[in-house]
One Martini backbone bead per residue (centre of mass of N, CA, C, O) as a GRO file, in nm:
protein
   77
    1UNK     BB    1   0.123  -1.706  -0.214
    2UNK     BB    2   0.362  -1.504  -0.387
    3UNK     BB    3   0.543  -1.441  -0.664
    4UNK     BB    4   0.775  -1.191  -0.747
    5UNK     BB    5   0.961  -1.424  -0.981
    6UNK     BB    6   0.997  -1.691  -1.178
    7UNK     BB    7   1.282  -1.614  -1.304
    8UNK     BB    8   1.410  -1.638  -1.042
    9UNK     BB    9   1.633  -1.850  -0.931
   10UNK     BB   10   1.723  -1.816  -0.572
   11UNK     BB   11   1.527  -1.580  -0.536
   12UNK     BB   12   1.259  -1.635  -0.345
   13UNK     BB   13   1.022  -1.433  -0.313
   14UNK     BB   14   0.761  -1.390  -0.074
   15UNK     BB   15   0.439  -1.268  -0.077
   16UNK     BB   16   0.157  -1.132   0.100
   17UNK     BB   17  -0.170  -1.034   0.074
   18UNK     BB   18  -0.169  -0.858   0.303
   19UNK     BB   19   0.058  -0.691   0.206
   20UNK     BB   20  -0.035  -0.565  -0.004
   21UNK     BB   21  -0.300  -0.478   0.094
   22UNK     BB   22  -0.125  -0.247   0.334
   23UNK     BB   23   0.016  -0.092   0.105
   24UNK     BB   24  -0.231  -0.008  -0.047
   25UNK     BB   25  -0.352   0.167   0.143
   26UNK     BB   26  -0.121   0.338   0.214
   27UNK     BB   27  -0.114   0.448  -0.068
   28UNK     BB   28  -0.384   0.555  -0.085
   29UNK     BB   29  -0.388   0.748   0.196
   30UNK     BB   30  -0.122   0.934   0.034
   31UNK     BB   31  -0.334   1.031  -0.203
   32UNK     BB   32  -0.637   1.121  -0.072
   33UNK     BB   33  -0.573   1.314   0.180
   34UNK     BB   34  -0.477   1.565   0.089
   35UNK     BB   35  -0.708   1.602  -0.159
   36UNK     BB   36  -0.887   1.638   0.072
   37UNK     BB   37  -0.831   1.855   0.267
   38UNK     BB   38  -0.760   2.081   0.071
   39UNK     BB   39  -1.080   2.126  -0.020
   40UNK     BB   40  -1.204   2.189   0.231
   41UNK     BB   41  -1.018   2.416   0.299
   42UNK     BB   42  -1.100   2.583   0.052
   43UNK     BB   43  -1.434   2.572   0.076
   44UNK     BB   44  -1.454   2.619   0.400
   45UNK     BB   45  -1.272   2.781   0.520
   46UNK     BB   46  -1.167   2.990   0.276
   47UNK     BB   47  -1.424   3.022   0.061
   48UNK     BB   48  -1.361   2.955  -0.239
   49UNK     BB   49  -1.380   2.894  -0.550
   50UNK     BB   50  -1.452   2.611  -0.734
   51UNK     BB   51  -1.237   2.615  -0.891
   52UNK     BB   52  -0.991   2.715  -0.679
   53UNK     BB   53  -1.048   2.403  -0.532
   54UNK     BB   54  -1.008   2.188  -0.770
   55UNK     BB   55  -0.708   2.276  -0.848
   56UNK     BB   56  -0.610   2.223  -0.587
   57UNK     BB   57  -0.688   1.894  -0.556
   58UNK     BB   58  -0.558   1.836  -0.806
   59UNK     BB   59  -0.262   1.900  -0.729
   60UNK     BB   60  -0.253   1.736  -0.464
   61UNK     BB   61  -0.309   1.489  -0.624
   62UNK     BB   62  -0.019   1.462  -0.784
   63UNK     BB   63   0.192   1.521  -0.555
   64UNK     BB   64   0.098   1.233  -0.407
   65UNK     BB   65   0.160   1.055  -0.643
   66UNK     BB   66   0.441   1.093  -0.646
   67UNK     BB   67   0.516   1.026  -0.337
   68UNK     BB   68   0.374   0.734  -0.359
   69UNK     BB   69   0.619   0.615  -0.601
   70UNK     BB   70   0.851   0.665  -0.424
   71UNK     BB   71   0.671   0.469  -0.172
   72UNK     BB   72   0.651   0.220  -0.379
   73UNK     BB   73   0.925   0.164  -0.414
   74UNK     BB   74   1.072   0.138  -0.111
   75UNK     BB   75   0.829  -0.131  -0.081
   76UNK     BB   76   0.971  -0.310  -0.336
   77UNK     BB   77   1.218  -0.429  -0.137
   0.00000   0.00000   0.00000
């Protein structure tokens, strides 16, 4: 068990490494998971040039690290 702050007086809160490691995969896949999608998509579906489908994977990877910011603030209360 790991605690999640030792200066913290009665609050001991205590996280188990399997909660990390589950919420750590589930962030993994909420970043990762759309920017292969994305690239797939335009690049076999769509047919599209290389340089705009590495683009759109590059944003699509951006934005799902936003997303994935905002549900790990979320996930560590």
């Amino acid at each position: 068990m790991l605690k999640l702050d030792s200066n913290s007086g009665s609050d001991n809160k205590r996280i188990s490494t399997s909660k990390i490691f589950i919420n750590g995969t589930f962030l993994a896949l909420i970043i990762a998971l759309p920017a292969i999608v994305s690239t797939v998509l335009f690049h076999y579906v769509m047919k599209t040039n290389l340089i705009i489908t590495i683009s759109a994977g590059v944003i699509t990877l951006f934005v799902a690290m936003g997303f994935a910011y905002k549900i790990s603030k979320r996930l560590s209360m």
